[in-house]
N, C-alpha and C positions, 0 to 999 in steps of 0.2 A: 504494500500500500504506500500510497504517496502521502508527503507531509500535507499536502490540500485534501487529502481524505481524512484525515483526522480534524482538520479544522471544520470540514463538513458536518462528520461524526458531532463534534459537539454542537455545532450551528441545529442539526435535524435536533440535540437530544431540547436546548433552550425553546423551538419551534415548539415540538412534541407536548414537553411542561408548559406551553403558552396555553396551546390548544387544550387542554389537559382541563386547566384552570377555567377557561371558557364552559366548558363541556362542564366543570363540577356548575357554575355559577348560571350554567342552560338548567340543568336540573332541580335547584333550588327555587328557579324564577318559576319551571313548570310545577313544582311542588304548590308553593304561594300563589298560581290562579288558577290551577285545575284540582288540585285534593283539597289543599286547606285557604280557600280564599276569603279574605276579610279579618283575618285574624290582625293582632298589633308585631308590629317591627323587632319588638323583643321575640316574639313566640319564632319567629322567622329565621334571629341569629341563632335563637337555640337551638334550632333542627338543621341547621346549615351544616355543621361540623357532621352529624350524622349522617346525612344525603350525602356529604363529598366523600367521607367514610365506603360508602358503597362504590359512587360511582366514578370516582378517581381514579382505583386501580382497576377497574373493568375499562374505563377509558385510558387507559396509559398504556393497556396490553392490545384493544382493537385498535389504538393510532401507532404505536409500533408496528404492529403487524401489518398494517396499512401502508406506515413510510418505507418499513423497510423490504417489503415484497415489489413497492414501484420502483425505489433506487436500484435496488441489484435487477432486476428488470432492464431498467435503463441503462446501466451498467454492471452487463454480466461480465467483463474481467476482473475487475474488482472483489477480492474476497466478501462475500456475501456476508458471511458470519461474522468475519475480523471487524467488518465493519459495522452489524448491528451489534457488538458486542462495546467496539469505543462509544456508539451510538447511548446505547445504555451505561455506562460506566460514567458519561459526561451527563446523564439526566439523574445517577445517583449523588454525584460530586453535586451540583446545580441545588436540586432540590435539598438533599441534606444541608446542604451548604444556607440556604435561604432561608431553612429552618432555623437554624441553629440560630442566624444573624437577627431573626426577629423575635429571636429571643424563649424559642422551643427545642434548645436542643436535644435536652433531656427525652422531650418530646418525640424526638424524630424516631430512639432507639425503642422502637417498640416492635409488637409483633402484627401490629396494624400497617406499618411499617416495612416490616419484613416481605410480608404477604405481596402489598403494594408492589414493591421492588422485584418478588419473584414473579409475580405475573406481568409486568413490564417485560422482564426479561426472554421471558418464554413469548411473548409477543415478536418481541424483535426476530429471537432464533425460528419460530415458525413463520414469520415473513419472507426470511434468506431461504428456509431449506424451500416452502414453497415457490418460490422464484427461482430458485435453484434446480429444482425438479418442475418447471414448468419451463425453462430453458432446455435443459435435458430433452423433454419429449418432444421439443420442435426440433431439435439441431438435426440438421440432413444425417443420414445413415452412411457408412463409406459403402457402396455394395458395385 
């Protein structure tokens, strides 16, 4: 891999936690006008940390799997894997890292956490192998 693959690498993982953040904050707003609408602003922050709970790392593993099944696509010489692995590795540094600085670091080391983290990552790795095996079944045959 080239030194502009890794710069990529982290560019996709800061995208990925953008979208990530979007996606937890679609859910909340659809939570406050279709399940619980009319409620006060407190009842709203209270349930927020909960809804992002769930839908964070379910969305962090289908937008992996999404980026990195189109880049190695796009670019099938590039190590598929090598690359959703810095991919991942720059969205663990990123987000730990943001945690910690607003002041939850403690916070970050948990098993809500962990989870998060392990299904991001099996995102990424099943994005590569499927694009990897969907290169595979196109590539002309030598006959």
């Amino acid at each position: 891999m080239k030194g502009l693959d890794a710069v990529k690498a982290v560019g996709l993982a800061v995208l990925i936690l953008a979208l990530n953040l979007g996606l937890a904050f679609a859910c909340v707003f659809a939570y406050a006008t279709v399940v619980a609408p009319g409620r006060g602003e407190t009842f709203y922050r209270a349930a927020a940390p909960g809804i992002a709970g769930w839908s964070a790392p379910l969305g962090g593993a289908l937008l992996f799997l999404a980026a990195t099944y189109l880049l190695a696509r796009r670019r099938p010489q590039r190590n598929a894997f090598k690359f959703a692995g810095m991919a991942w590795l720059g969205y663990v540094i990123v987000d730990i890292g943001s945690g910690a600085a607003s002041g939850g670091g403690l916070a970050m080391l948990s098993l809500q956490m962990a989870v998060s983290m392990g299904l991001a990552l099996a995102g990424a790795l099943a994005g590569a192998a499927l694009a990897r095996a969907k290169s595979r079944s196109l590539a002309p045959t030598g006959a």
